[in-house]
C-alpha positions as CSV (number, residue, x, y, z in Angstrom):
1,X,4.1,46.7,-21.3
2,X,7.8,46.1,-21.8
3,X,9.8,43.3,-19.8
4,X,13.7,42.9,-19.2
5,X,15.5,40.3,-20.4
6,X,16.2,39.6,-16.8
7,X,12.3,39.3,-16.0
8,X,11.2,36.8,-19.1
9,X,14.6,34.9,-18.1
10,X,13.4,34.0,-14.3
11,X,10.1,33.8,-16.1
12,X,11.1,31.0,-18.0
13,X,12.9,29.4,-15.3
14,X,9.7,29.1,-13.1
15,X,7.6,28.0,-16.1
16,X,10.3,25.3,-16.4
17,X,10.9,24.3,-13.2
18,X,6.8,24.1,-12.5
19,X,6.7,22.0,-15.8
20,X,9.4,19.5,-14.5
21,X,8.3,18.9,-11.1
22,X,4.5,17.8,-12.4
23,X,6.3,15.8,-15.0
24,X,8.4,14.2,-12.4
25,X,5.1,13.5,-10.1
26,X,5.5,9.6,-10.7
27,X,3.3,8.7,-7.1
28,X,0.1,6.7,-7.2
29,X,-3.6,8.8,-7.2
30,X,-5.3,6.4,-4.6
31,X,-6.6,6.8,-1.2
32,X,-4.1,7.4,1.6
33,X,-4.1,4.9,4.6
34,X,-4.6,6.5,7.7
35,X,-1.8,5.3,9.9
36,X,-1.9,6.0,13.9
37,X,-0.8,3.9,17.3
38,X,-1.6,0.7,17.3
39,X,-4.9,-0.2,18.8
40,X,-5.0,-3.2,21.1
41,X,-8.4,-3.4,22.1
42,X,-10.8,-4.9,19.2
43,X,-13.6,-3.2,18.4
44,X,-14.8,-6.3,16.3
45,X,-17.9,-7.2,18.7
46,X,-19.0,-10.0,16.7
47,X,-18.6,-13.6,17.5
48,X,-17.2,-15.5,14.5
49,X,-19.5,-18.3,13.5
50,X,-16.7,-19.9,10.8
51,X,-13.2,-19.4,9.8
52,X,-12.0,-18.7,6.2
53,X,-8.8,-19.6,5.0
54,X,-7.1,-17.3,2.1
55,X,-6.1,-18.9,-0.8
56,X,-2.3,-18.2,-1.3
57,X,-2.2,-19.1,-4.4
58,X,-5.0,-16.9,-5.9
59,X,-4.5,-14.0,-3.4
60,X,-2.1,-10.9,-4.7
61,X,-0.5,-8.4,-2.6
62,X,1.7,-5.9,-4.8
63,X,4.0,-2.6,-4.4
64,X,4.3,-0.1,-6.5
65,X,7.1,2.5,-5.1
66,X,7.9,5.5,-6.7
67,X,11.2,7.7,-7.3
68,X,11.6,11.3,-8.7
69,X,12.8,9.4,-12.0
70,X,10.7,6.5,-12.1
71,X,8.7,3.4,-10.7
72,X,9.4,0.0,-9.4
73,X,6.7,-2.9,-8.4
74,X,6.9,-6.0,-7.1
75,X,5.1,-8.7,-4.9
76,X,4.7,-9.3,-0.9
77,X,4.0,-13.3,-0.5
78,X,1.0,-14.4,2.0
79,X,2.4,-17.2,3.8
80,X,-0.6,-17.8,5.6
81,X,-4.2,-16.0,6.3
82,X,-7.2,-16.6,8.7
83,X,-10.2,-14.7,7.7
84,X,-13.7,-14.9,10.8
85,X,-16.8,-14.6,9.5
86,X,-20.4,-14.0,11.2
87,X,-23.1,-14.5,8.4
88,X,-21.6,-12.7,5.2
89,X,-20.1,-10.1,7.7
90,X,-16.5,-10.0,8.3
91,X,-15.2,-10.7,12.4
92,X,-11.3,-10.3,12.2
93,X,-8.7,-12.2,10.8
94,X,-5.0,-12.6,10.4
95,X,-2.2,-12.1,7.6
96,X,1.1,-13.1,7.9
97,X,3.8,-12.1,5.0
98,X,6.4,-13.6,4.2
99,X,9.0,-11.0,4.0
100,X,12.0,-13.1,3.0
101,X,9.9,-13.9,-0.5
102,X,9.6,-9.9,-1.7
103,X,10.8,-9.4,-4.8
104,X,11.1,-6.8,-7.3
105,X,8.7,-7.9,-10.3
106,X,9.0,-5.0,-12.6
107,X,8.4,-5.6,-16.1
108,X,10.3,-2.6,-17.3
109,X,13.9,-3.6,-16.4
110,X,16.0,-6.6,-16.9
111,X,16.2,-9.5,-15.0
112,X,19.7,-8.7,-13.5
113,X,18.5,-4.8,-12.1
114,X,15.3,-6.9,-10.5
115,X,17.5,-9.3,-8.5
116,X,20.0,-6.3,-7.5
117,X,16.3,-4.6,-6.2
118,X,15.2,-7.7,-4.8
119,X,18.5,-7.9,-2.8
120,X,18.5,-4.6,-1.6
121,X,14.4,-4.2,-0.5
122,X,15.5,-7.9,1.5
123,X,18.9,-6.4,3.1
124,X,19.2,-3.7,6.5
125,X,18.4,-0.2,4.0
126,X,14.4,-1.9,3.9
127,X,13.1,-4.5,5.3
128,X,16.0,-6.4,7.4
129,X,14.2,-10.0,6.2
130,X,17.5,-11.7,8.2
131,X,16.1,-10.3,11.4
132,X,12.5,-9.9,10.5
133,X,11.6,-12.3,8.5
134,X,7.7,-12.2,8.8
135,X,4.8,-9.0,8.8
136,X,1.3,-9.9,9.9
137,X,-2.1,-7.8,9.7
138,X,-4.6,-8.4,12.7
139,X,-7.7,-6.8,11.7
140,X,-8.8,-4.7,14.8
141,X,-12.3,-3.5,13.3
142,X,-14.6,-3.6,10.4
143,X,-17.1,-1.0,9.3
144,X,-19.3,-1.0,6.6
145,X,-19.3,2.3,4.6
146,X,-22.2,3.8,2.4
147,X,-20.5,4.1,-1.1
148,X,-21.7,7.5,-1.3
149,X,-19.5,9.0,1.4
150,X,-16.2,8.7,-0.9
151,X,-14.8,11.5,-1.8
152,X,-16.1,13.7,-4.2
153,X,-16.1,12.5,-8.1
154,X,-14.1,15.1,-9.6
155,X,-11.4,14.1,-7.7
156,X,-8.7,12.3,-10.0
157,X,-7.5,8.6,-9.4
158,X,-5.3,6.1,-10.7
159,X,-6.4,3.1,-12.9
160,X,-5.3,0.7,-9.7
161,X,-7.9,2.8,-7.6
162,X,-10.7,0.6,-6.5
163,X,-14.0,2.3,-6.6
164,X,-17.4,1.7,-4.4
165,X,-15.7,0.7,-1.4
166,X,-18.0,-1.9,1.0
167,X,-16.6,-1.8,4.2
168,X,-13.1,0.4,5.9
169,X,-10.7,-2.4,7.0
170,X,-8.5,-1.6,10.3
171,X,-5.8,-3.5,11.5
172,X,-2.6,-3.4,12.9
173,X,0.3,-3.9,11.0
174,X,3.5,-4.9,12.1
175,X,6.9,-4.5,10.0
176,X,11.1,-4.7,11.2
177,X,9.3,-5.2,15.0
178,X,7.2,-1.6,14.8
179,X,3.1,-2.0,14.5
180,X,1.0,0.8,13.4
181,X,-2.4,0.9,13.3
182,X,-4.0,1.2,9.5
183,X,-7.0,1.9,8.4
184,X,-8.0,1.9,4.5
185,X,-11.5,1.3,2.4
186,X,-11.7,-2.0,1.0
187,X,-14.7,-3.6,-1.5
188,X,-15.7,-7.1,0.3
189,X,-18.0,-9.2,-1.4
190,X,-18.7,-13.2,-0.8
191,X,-19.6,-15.2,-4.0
192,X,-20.0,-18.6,-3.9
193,X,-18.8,-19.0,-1.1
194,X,-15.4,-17.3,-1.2
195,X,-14.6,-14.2,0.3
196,X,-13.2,-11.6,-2.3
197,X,-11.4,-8.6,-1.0
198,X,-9.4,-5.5,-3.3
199,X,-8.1,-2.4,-2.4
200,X,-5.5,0.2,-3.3
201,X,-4.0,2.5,-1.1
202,X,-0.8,4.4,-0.5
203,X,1.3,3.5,3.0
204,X,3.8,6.1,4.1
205,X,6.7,3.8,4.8
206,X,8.2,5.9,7.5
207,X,6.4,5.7,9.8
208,X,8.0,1.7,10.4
209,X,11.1,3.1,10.3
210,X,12.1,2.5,6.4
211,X,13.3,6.0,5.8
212,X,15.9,4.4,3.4
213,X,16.7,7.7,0.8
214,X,12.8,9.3,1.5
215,X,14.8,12.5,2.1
216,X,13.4,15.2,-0.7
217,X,16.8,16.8,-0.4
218,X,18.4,14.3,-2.4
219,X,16.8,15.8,-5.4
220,X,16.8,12.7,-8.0
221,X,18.0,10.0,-5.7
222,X,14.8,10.5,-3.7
223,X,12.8,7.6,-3.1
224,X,9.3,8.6,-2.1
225,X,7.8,7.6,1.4
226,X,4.7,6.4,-0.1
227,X,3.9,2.7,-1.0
228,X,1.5,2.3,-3.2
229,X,-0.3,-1.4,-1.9
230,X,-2.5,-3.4,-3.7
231,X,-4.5,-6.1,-2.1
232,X,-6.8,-9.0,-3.7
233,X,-7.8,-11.8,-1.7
234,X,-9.6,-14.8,-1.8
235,X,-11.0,-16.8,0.7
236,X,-12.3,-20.4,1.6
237,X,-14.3,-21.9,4.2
């Protein structure tokens, strides 16, 4: 069969264009936080018997948010945590952030392109920190999940991606004066004593109200809506 030079031209064109828009697929392979209206009614039914206290200064929260071209990560800072426990089971808690602390922390540009970052995720375009200086987490409910439920093993994640999840955390998140409800899978273990919590998700950012450049229109200047979040806490009695 013969082809015209017009038909192996726009064949070309779609082989390349296919080519570049996988290459330039630089989000997160994680699970996706559900994200719905806040839930004000608990459905934590257990009385905590102690209180945990997370330990700032070994507990992590990090970003990773990506753009057509690239990445960027940083840090959220805890500025303080309450973690309830009943037995080894978890029975609510509070996080509160301290949103005038993000930073940009990324390895792969100079310290000067970092602070610009820094300055801009902390000004009105993100997270307004003059105005709204603090986000805070109240765990609504707490449900342990049979590891075996995830989804299915041929599905392909990231490296950050934590596997053989233990419990799905829910909570209500509020950021710039907007609360969400968000629910995610999280591994919970208590050794020694301490609680240990990790989990990786992606948060569309959106739906707070940070649309800053999420607009695929804008070809290259797109920032995508999706935050990658990583989360690994420790806590003491």
């Amino acid at each position: 069969m013969r082809y015209s030079a017009r038909h192996l031209f726009y064949s070309f064109n779609s082989a390349l264009l296919l080519f570049i828009a996988s290459a330039c697929d630089t989000t997160i392979k994680t699970d996706e936080a559900v994200i719905s209206d806040a839930v004000f009614e608990k459905k934590i039914t257990m009385a905590p018997l102690d209180t945990l206290t997370i330990d700032t200064a070994k507990s992590e929260i990090t970003w990773i948010g990506a753009k057509m071209t690239g990445r960027h990560n940083g840090r959220f800072y805890i500025q303080s945590g309450k973690l309830y426990r009943n037995k080894k089971l978890l029975a609510g808690g509070t996080i509160v952030l301290n949103m005038a602390a993000l930073r940009s922390d990324d390895k792969g540009i100079d310290a000067e392109t970092n602070a610009k970052l820094t300055r801009q995720l902390r000004s009105a375009d993100f997270f307004d920190v003059e105005h709204y200086p603090a986000a805070v987490f109240e765990l609504t409910a707490v449900v342990p999940i049979d590891s075996s439920g995830q989804q299915a093993a041929t599905r392909k994640y990231d490296e950050r991606h934590v596997g053989n999840p233990t419990h799905r955390i829910t909570g209500n998140l509020s950021i710039k004066g907007q609360t969400k409800s968000v629910s995610f899978p999280a591994r919970v273990t208590f050794e020694d004593n301490l609680l240990h919590a990790r989990a990786n998700f992606n948060l569309d950012r959106t739906k707070w109200g940070l649309v800053y450049r999420s607009d695929e229109s804008l070809g290259n200047q797109t920032i995508y809506p999706e935050v990658n979040i990583g989360l690994n806490i420790v806590a003491t009695p």
